[in-house]
N, C-alpha and C positions, 0 to 999 in steps of 0.2 A: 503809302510807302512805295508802292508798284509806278505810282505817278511821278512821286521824284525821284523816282531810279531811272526811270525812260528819259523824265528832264534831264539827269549826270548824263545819260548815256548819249542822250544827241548831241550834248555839251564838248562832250568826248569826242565825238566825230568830228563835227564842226571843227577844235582846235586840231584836229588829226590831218581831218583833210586837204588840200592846196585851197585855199582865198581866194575869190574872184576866178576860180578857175570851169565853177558853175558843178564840181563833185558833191558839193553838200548839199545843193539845189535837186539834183538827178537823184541821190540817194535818196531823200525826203520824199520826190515828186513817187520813186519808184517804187515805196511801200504805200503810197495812197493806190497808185494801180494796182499792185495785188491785192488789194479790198475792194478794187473795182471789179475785180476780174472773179472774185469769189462774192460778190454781192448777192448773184439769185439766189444762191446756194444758203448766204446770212439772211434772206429774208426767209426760207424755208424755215430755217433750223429754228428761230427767232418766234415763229409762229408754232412749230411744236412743244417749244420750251415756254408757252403763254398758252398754250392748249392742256398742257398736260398740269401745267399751273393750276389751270383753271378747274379741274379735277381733282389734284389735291385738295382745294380748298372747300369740295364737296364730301369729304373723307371717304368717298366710295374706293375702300382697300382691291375691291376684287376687281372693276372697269378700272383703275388706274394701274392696275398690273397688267392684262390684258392689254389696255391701250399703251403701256411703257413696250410690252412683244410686240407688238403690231407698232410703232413709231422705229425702234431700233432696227427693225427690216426697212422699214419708207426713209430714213437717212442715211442707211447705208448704201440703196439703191440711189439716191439723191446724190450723196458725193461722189459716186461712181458716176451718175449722170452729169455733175457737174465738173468734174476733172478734165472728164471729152471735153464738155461746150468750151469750157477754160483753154485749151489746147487748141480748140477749132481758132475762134478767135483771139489769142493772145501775141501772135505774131502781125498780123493787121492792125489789131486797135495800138499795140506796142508802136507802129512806126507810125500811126494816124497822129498820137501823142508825142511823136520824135526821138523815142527810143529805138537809136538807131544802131548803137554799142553792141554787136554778138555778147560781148562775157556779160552786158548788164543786163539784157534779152533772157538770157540762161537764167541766170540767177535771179530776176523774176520767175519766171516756173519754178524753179525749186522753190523758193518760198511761197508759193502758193499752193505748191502741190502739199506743204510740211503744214502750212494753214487749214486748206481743205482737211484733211486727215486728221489733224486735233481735233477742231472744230467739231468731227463727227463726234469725239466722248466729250466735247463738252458740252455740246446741246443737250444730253440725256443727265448729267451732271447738274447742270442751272436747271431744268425741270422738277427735280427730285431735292432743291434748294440744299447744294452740299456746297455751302458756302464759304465755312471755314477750310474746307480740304483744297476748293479752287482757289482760297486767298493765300493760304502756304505754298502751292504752283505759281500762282501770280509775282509773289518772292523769288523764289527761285530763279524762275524764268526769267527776270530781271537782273538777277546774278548772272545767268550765263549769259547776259546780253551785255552786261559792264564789260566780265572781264574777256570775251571776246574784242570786243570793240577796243579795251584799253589793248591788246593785244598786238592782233592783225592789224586793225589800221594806220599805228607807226608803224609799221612796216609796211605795208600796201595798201599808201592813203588814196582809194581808190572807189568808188560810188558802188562797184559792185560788194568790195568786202564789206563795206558799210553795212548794205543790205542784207550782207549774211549773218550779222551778228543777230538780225530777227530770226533769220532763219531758224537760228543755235537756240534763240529760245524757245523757238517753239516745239522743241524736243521734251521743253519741260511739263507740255498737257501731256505725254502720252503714259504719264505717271499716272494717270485720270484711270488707265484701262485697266490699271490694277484690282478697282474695285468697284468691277462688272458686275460681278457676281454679286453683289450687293444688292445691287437695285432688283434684282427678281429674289425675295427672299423666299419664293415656293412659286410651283410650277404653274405656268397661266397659261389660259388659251388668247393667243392672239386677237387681238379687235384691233379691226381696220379703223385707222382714225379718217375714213375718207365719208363724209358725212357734208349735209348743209352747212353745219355750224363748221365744222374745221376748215371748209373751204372759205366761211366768212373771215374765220379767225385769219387765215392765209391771205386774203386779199387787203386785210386791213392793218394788219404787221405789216406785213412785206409794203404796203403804202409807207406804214410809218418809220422802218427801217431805210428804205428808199429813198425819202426826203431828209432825213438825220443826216445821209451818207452827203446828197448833193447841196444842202447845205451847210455843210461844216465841212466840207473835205475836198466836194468840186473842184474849185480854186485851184487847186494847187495842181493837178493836171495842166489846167487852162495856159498854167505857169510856165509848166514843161512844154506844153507845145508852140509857147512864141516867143518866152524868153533865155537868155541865153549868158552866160559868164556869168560876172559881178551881179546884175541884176536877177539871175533864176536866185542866188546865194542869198542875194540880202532879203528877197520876198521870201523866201523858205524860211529866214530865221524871223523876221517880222511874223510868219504866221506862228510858229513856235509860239507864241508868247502870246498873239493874240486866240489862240484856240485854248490856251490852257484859261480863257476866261470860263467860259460856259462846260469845262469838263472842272474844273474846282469848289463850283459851286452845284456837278452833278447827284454829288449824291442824298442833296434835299429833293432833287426834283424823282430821283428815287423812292426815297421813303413815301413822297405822296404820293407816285403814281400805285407802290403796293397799297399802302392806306387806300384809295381811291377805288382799287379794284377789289379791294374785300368789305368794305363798306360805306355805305354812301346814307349814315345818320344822320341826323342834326349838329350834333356835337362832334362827329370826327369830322362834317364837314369844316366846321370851324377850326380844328387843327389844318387842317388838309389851306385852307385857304393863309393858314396864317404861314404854311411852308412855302406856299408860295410866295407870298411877298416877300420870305428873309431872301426866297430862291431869285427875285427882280432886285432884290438889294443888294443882295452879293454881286450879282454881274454889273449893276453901275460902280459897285464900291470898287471891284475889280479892276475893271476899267479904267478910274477915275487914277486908283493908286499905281497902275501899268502905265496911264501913260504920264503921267509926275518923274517916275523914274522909270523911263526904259533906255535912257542912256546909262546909267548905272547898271540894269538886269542884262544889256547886252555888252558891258563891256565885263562881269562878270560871268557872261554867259559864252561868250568867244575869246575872251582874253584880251580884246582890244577895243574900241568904238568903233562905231558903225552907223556914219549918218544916214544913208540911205535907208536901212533896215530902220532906225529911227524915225525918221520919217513917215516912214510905211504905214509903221505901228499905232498911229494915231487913225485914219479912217478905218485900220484893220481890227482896233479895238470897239468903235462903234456898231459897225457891221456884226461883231462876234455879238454885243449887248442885244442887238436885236434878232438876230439865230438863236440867242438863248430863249429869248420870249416868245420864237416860233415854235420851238420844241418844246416848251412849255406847256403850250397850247396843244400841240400834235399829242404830247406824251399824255396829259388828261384827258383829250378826248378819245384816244385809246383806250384809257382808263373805265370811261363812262359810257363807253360803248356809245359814243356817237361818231358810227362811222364814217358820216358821207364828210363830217372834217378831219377827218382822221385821213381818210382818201385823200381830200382835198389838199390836205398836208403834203402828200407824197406828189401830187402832181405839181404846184407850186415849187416843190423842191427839184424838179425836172425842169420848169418852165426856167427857173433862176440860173442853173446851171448849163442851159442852154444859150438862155442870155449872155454868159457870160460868154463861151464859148464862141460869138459871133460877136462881139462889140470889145472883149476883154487882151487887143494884143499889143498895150503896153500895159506897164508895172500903174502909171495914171490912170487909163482907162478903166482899166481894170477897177481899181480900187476907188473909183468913181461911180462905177455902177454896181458895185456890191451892195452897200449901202444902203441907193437906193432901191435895189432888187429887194434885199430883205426888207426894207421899213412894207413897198405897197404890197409883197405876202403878209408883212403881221397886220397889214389894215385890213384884209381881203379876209384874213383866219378870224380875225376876232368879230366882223361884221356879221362872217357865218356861225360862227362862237356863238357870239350874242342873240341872235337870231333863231338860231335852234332853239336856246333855253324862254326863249320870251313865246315858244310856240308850245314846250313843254309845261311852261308853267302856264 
């Protein structure tokens, strides 16, 4: 429901904002930089909330209360930490990327700073798996993102109000702090989670975090810093359509990677592999039925046709089929605790995104070597893939 409320709500913008005039381009490009810009911060948080997981599933009540004291001090001091570094550089990497607007400049930090700041109760939240209370926020927060957006943006069709209607939502985690007092249900002694193992866990999340981000989301910077009107517009909404490939078919690749990480039998390996194949069938079926009709989904989706963005859509959906199968691969071997490809994940997702960033400054080039970037990471993941388990077995 959260996913086709954000679908309405870009929808909403998009028919809001001026066409060809490159606002629904710079909105879009400017919420992927406040997740660039709060990345170190997602890779910490990311790694506590798979640490303290990981202790759940040991039912040691009395270390995982301890360790819940002692993480609630280390992410508090983290988003304080990360708010500075966010601040140091957000003004340079903002105009490295071509965000050059003061009011759209502003209105990244505010939404970053309302991000960081959620983000702190919801890592200790997803830890302690309060999954239905974050899925009624996750609602919510979608509500106040509609009717902001149907709102403000007739009236000030404008890249920065755009931006703010995330902002508005993310008012709706801090509903989360209500039930603090929850999670410590009697008094514990602090334990430092700063340890071998949590540093492992930290370097191998944060890998696998890191590469999700740069490849599924890179792009769309690369976007912002070379393309400009019509063309930032129509590659913004091309990607719209091509990312909701491999986030539709996420939450098979979910249940496997929990399945994966709580047991690795004979028989749940056998579920576990058969999720993955619906998890590879869905991103081709996805694909297949996206690009059949994507002059339909965006004349539906902006109110009019749009060949360019049509266009687009076709390399941009192959490229997503094959990031689906990288993070497939990344998210299992997180799972299974084989981390030098789980690393390996995270650097390939740096290497791609780099690539693009030097080769990627037309809407062709670009969408010429994404493709290929992803296909020789999934040949490079699965050689190591395959290669580890032929060393185990």
């Amino acid at each position: 429901m959260a996913s086709l409320g954000n679908l309405w709500c870009s929808s909403i913008i998009a028919r809001n904002l001026s066409f060809d005039k490159g606002e629904f381009g710079a909105s879009s490009s400017a919420l992927d930089f406040v997740t660039l810009l709060g990345l170190p911060l997602s890779m910490l948080n990311m790694s506590v909330v798979h640490y303290i997981a990981h202790f759940r599933s040991r039912n040691d009540e009395a270390r995982l209360q301890g360790l819940l004291a002692g993480c609630q001090k280390l992410l508090l001091w983290a988003t304080v930490g990360g708010s500075l570094l966010a601040l140091a550089v957000w003004v340079p990497l903002g105009h490295f990327f071509d965000f050059q607007r003061t009011n759209l400049l502003f209105a990244v930090l505010v939404c970053l700073m309302m991000s960081l700041w959620s983000g702190f109760g919801v890592a200790l939240c997803q830890g302690m798996a309060w999954f239905k209370r974050m899925a009624v926020i996750s609602v919510v927060a979608v509500s106040f993102r509609l009717i902001f957006a149907w709102v403000m943006t007739r009236r000030y069709p404008t890249a920065w109000m755009a931006l703010s209607s995330s902002t508005v939502s993310f008012l709706a985690n801090f509903i989360l702090f209500y039930w603090w007092k929850d999670i410590f249900r009697h008094p514990a002694q602090r334990i430092s989670p700063w340890n071998r193992e949590f540093i492992q866990f930290l370097m191998v999340t944060g890998a696998t975090v890191g590469g999700t981000y740069f490849f599924t989301t890179g792009d769309s910077l690369v976007s912002k810093k070379y393309f400009v009107g019509g063309a930032l517009d129509a590659y913004q909404m091309a990607s719209k359509f091509g990312r909701a490939i491999p986030q539709a078919v996420l939450p098979l690749l979910i249940v496997t990677f929990t399945s994966r990480s709580g047991s690795k039998e004979t028989a749940a390996k056998t579920d576990q592999r058969i999720l993955l194949m619906l998890y590879a069938g869905g991103l081709a079926c996805g694909a297949a039925v996206l690009i059949l009709f994507r002059g339909l989904a965006l004349k539906l989706y902006l109110g009019q046709p749009n060949a360019a963005a049509a266009d687009m859509i076709i390399p941009f959906s192959f490229t997503m089929v094959l990031i689906g199968l990288n993070q497939a691969v990344g998210m299992w071997s997180l799972a299974d605790r084989t981390f030098k490809v789980a690393i390996l994940y995270g650097a390939l997702g740096l290497a791609y995104w780099v690539s693009l960033l030097l080769l990627g400054k037309t809407p062709q080039i670009l969408l010429l070597v994404m493709p290929i970037g992803a296909g020789i990471s999934f040949c490079v993941l699965c050689v190591c893939w395959l290669a580890g388990r032929a060393r185990k077995a």
